[in-house]
OpenMM code with the backbone's topology and positions (N, CA, C; nanometers):
from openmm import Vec3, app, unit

residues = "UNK UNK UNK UNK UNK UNK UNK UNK UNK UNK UNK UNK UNK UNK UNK UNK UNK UNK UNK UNK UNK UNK UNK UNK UNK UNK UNK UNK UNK UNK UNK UNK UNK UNK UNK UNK UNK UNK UNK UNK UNK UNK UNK UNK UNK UNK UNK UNK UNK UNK UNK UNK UNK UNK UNK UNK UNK UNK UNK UNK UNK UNK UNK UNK UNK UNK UNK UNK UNK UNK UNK UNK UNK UNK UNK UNK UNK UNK UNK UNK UNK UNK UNK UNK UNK UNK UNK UNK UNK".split()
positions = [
    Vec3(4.6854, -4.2191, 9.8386),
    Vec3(4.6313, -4.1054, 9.7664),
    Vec3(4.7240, -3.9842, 9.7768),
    Vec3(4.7838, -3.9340, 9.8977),
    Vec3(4.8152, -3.8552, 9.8805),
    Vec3(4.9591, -3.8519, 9.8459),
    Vec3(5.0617, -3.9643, 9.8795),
    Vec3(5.1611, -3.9976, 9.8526),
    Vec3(5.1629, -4.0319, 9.6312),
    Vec3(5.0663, -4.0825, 9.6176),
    Vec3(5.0005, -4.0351, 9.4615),
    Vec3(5.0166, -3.8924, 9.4010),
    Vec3(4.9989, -3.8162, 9.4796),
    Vec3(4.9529, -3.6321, 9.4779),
    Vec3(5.1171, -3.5819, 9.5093),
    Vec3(5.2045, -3.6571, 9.6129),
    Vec3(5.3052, -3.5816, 9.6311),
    Vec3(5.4101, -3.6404, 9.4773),
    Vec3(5.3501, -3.7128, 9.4472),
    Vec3(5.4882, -3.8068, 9.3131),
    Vec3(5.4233, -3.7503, 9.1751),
    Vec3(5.2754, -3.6692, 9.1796),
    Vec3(5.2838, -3.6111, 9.0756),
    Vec3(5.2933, -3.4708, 9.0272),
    Vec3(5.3046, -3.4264, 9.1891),
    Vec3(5.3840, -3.3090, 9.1856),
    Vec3(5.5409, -3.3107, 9.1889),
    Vec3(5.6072, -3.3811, 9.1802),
    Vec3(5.7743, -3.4072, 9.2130),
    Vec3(5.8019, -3.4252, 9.0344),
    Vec3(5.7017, -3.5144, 8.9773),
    Vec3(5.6605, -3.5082, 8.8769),
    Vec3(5.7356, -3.3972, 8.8150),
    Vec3(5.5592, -3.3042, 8.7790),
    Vec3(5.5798, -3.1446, 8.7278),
    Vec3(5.6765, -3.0400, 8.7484),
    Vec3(5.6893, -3.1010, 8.8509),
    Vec3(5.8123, -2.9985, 8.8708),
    Vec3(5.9805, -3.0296, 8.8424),
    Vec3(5.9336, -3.2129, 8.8284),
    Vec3(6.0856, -3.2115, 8.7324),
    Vec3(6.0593, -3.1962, 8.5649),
    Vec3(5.9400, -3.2064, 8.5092),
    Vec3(5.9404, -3.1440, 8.3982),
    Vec3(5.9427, -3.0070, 8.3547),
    Vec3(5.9036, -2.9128, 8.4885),
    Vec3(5.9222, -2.8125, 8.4487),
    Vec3(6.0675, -2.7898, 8.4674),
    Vec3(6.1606, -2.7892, 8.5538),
    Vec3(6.2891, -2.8155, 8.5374),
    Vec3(6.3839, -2.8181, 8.4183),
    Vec3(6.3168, -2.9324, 8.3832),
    Vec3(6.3988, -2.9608, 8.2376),
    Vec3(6.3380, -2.8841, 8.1333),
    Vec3(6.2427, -2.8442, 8.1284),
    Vec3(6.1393, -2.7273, 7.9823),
    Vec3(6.2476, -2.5825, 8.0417),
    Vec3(6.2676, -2.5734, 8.1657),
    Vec3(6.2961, -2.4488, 8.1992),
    Vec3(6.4620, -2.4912, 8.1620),
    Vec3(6.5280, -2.5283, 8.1605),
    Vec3(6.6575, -2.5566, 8.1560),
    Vec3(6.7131, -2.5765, 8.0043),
    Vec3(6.6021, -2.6232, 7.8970),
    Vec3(6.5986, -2.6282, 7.7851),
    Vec3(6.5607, -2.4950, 7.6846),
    Vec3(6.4702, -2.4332, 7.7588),
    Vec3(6.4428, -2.3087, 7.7197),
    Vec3(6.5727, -2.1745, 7.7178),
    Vec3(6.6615, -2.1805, 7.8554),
    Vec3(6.7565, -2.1764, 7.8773),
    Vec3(6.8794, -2.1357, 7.7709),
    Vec3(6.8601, -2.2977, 7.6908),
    Vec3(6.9706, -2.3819, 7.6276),
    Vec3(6.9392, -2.2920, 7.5048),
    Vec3(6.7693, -2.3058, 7.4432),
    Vec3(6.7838, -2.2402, 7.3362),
    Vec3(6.7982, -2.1368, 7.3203),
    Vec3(6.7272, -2.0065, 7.4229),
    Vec3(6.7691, -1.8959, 7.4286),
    Vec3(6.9243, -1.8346, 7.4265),
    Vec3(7.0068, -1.9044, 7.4647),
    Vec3(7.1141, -1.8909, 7.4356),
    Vec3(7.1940, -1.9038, 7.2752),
    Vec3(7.1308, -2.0364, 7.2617),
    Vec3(7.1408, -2.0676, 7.1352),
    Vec3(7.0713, -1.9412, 7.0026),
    Vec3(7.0225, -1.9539, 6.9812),
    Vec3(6.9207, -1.8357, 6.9697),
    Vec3(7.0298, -1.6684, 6.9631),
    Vec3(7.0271, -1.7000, 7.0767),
    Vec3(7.1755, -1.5064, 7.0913),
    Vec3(7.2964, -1.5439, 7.0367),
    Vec3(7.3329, -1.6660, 6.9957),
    Vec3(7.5052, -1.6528, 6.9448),
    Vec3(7.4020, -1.6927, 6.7960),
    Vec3(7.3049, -1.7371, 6.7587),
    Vec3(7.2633, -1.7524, 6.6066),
    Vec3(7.2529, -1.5980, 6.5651),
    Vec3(7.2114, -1.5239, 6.6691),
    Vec3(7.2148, -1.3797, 6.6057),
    Vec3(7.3240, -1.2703, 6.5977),
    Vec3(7.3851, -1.3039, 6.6527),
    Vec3(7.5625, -1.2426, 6.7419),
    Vec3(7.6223, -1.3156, 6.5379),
    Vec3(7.6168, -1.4409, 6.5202),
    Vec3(7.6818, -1.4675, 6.4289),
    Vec3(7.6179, -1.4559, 6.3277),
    Vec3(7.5103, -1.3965, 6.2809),
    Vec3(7.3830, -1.3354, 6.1431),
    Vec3(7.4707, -1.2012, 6.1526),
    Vec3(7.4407, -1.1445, 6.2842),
    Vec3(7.5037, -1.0036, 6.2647),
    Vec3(7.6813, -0.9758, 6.2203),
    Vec3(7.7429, -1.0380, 6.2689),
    Vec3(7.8925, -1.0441, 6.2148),
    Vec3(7.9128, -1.0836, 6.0575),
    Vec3(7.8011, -1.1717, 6.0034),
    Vec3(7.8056, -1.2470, 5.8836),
    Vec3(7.7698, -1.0798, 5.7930),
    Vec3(7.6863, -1.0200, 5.8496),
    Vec3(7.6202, -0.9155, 5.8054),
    Vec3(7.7145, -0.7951, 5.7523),
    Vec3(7.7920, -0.7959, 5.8768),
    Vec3(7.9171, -0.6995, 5.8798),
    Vec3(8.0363, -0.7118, 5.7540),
    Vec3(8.0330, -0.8798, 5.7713),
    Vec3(8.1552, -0.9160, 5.6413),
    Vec3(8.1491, -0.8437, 5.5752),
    Vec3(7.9820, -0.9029, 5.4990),
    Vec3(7.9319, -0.8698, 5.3457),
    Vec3(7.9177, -0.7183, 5.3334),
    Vec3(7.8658, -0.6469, 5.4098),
    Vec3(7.9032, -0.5311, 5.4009),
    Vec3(8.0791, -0.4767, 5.3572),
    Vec3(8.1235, -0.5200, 5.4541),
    Vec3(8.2752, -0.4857, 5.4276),
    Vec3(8.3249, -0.5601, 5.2736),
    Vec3(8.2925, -0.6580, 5.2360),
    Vec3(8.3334, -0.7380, 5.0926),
    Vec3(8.3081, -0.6652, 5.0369),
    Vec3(8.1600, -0.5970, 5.0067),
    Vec3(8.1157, -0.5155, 4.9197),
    Vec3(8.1753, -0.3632, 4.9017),
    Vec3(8.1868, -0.3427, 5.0037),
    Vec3(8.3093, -0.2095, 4.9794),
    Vec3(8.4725, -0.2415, 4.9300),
    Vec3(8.5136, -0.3536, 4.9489),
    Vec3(8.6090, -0.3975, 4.8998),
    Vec3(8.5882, -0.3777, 4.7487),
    Vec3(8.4820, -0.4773, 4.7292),
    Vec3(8.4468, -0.5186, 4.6316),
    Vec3(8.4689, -0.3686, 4.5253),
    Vec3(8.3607, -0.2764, 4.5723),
    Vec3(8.3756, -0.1372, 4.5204),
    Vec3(8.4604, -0.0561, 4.5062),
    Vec3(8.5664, -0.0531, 4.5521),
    Vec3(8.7192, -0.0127, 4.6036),
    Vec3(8.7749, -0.1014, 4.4719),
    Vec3(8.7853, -0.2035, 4.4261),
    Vec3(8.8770, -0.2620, 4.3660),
    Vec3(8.8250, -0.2396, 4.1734),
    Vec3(8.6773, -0.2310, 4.2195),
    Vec3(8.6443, -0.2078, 4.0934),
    Vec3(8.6681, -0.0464, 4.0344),
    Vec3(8.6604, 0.0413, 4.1381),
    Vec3(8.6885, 0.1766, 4.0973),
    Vec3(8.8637, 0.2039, 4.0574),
    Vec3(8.9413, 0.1126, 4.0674),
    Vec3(9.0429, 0.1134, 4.1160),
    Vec3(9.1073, 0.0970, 3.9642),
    Vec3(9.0336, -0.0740, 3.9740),
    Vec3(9.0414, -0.1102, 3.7835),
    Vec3(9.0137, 0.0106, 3.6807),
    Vec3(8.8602, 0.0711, 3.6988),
    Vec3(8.8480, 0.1446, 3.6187),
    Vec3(8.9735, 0.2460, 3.5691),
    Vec3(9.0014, 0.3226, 3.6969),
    Vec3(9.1133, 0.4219, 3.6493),
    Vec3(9.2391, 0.3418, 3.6304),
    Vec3(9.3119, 0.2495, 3.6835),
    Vec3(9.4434, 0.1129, 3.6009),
    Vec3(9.4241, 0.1030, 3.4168),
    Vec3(9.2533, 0.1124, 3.4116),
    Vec3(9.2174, 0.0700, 3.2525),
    Vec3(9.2780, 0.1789, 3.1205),
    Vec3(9.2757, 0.2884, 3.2520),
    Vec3(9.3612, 0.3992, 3.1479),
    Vec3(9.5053, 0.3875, 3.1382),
    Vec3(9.4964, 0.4361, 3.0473),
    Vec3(9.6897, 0.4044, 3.0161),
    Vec3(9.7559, 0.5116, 3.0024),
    Vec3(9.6926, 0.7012, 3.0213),
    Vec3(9.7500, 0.7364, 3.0075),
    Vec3(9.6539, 0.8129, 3.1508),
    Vec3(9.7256, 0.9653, 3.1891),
    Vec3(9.6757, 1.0778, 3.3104),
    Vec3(9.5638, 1.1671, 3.2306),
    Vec3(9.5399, 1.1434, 3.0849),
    Vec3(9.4389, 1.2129, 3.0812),
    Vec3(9.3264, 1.1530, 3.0729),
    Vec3(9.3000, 1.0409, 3.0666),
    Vec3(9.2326, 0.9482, 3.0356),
    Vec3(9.1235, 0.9080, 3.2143),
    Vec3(9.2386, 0.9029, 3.2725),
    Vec3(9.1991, 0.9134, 3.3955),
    Vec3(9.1075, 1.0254, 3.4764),
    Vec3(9.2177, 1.1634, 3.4019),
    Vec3(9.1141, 1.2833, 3.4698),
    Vec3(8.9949, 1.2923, 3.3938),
    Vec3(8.9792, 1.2381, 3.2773),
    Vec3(8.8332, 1.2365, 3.2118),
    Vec3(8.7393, 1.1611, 3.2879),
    Vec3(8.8163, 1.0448, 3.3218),
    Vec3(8.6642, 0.9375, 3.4204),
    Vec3(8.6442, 1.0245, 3.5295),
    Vec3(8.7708, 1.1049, 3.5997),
    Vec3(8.7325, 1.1831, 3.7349),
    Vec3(8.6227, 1.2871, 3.7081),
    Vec3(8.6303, 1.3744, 3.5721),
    Vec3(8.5386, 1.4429, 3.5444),
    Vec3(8.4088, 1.4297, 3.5104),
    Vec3(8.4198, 1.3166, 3.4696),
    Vec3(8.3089, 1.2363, 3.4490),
    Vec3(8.2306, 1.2186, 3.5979),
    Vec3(8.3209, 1.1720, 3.6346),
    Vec3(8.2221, 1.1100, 3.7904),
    Vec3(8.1913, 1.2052, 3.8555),
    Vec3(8.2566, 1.3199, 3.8581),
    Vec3(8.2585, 1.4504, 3.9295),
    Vec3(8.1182, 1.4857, 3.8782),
    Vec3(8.0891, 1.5256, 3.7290),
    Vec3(7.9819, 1.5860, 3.6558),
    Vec3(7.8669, 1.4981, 3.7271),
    Vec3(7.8476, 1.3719, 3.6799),
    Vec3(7.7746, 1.2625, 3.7213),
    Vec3(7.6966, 1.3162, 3.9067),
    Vec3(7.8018, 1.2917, 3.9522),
    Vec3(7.7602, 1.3732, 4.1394),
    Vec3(7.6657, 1.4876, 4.1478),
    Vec3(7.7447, 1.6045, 4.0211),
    Vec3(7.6926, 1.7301, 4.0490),
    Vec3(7.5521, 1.7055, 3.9789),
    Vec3(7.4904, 1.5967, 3.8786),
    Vec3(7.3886, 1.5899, 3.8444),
    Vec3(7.2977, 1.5981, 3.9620),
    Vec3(7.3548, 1.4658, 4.0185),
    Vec3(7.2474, 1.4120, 4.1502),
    Vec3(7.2560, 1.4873, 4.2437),
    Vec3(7.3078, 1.6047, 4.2911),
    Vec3(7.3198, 1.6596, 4.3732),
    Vec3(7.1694, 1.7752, 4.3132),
    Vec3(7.2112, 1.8130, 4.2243),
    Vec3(7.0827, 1.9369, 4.1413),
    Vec3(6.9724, 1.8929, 4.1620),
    Vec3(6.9652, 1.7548, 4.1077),
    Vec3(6.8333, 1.6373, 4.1294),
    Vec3(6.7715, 1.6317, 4.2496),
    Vec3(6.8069, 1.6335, 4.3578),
    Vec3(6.7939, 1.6043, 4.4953),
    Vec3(6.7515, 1.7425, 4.5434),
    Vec3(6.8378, 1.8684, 4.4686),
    Vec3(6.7943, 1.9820, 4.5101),
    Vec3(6.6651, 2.0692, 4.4209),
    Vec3(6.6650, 2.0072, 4.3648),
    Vec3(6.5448, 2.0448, 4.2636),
    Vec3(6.4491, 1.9565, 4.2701),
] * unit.nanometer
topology = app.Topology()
chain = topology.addChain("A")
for resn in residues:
    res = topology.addResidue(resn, chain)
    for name in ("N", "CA", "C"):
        topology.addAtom(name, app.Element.getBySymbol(name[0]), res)
């Protein structure tokens, strides 16, 4: 009986062992799944400013001449000072 009692405690406690050692495993697992969500996060952020950078870039290349250019600048300039009034009004 009691040699029964000591093997099913040697038992539990090697299952808890291994639940605890597995728990462990995933928790770890778990922090580099988020370590690498967050870096993935960072890219796309950064692509997207690329991304925005190259397209603003085109726009003014599309002109062919310097006045053409300072018109989109004025443009975008005007455009700002809208949203700026907007925000303040």
């Amino acid at each position: 009986m009691i040699e029964d009692l000591k093997k099913d405690v040697e038992r539990l406690i090697s299952v808890y062992e291994r639940t605890k050692a597995e728990n462990r495993r995933l928790s770890e697992e778990l922090q580099k799944c988020k370590d690498e969500n967050l870096a993935c996060k960072e890219h796309i952020v950064e692509l997207e400013r690329q991304i925005d950078n190259f397209r603003l870039g085109q726009a003014f290349r599309s002109s062919s001449d310097d006045a053409g250019a300072k018109e989109k600048i004025d443009g975008i300039i005007r455009e700002i000072d809208r949203c700026i009034a907007l925000l303040e009004g």
